[in-house]
C-alpha positions as CSV (number, residue, x, y, z in Angstrom):
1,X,88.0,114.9,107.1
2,X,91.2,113.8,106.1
3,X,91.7,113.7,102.3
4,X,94.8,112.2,100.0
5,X,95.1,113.3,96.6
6,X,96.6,110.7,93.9
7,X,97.0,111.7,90.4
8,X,100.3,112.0,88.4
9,X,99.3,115.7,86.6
10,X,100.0,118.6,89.5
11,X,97.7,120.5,88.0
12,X,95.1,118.2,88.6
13,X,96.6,117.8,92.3
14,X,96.5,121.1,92.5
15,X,92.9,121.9,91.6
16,X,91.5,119.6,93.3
17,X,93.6,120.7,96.6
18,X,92.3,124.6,95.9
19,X,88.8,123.6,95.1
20,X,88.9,120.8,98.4
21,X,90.0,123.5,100.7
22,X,87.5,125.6,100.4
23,X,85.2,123.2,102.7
24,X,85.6,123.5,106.0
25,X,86.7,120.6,107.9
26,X,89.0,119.2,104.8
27,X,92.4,118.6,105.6
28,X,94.3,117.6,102.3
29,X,97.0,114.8,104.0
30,X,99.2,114.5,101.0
31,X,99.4,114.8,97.3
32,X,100.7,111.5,96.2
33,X,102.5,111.2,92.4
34,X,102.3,107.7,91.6
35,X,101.0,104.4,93.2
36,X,103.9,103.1,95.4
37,X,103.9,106.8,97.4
38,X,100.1,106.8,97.6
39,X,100.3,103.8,99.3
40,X,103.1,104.7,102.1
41,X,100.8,107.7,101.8
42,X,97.8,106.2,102.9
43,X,99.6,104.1,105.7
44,X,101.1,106.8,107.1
45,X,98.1,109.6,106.9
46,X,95.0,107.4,107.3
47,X,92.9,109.9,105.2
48,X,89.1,109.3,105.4
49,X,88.7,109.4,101.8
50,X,91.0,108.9,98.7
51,X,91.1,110.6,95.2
52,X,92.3,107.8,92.9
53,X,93.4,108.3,89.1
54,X,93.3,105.1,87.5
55,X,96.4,105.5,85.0
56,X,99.7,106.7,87.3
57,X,103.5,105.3,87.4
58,X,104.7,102.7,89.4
59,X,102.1,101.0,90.1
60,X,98.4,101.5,88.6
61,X,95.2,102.7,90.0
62,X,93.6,99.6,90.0
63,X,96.3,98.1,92.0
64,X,96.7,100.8,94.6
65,X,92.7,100.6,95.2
66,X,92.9,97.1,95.8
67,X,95.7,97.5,98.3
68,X,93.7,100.3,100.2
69,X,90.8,98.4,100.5
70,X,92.4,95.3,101.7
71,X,94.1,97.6,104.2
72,X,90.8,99.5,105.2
73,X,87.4,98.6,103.9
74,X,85.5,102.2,105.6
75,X,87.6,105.0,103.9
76,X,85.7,106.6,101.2
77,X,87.6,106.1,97.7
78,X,86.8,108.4,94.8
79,X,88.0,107.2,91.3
80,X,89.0,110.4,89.1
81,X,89.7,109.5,86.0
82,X,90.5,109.9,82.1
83,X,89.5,106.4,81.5
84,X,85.7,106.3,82.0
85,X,84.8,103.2,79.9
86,X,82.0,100.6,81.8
87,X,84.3,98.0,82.0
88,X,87.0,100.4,84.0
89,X,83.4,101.4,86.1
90,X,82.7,98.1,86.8
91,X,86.0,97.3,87.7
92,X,86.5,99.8,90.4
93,X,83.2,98.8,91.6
94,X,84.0,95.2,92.3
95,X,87.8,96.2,93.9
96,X,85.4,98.7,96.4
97,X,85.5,101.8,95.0
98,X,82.6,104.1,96.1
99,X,82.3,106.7,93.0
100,X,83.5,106.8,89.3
101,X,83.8,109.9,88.1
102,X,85.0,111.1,84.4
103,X,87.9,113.7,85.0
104,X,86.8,115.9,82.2
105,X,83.2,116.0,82.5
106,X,82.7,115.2,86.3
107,X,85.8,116.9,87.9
108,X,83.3,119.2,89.8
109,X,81.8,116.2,91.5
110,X,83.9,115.8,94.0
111,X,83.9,118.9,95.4
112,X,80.1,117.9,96.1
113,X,81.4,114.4,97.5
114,X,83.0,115.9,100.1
115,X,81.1,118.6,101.1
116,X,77.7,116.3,101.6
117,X,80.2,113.4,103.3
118,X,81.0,116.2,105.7
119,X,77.3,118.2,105.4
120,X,74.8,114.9,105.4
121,X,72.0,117.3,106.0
122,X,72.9,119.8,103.1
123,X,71.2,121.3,100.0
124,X,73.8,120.6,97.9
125,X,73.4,119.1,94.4
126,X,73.8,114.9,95.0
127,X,73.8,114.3,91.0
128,X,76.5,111.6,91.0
129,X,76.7,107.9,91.5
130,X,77.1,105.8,94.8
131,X,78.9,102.8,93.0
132,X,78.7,100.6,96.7
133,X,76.1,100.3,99.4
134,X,78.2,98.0,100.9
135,X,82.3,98.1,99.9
136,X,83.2,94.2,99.0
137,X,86.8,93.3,97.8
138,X,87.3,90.9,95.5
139,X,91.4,90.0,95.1
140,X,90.2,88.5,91.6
């Protein structure tokens, strides 16, 4: 599974990359800084799933999630973030974002993302929320 990483912080990046490698069958496809890269980013990689923080330079969160989804409505996008108010949840969920996870208190959750979206049939803890059963795109 192909996986691109978009957060401005590299130790973020960089945690997540460590943590996401330990699963086998993760290939991290790039670490993208802000929103205009993660976008030639996900053009160029066309990673199965996306780690999206909502508050990055250039162009915002929001914005790039919009611009993936109208680009490709299966990739799995995770939205890792600071800025874990309803409205921001709700938000991501109309634009298609499949999970909305608070960076501080959730970080560990997406380790478990991936590893069941690669292990269907595993064990492993499923504590978090699915935000879309089916991914819809508003442009609103």
């Amino acid at each position: 599974m192909k996986v691109l990483i978009v957060d401005d912080s590299k130790v973020v990046s960089k945690r997540l990359e460590e943590s996401l490698l330990d699963i086998k069958g993760i290939e991290i496809t790039g670490i993208a800084e802000d929103g205009l890269q993660a976008i030639t980013d996900f053009t160029n990689t066309k990673p199965d799933l996306v780690i999206l923080d909502l508050m990055i330079p250039k162009m915002n969160g929001l914005d790039v999630l919009r611009k993936i989804r109208l680009q490709n409505d299966e990739v799995t996008i995770i939205v890792l973030t600071n800025y874990n108010q309803s409205y921001f949840r709700d938000l991501c969920a109309s634009l298609g974002a499949d999970y909305f996870l608070d960076k501080s208190a959730e970080f560990e959750k997406v380790y478990q993302i991936c590893f069941n979206t690669l292990n269907p049939d595993s064990d492993q803890n499923t504590d978090y929320l699915l935000l879309n059963d089916k991914k819809k795109v508003k442009n609103g």
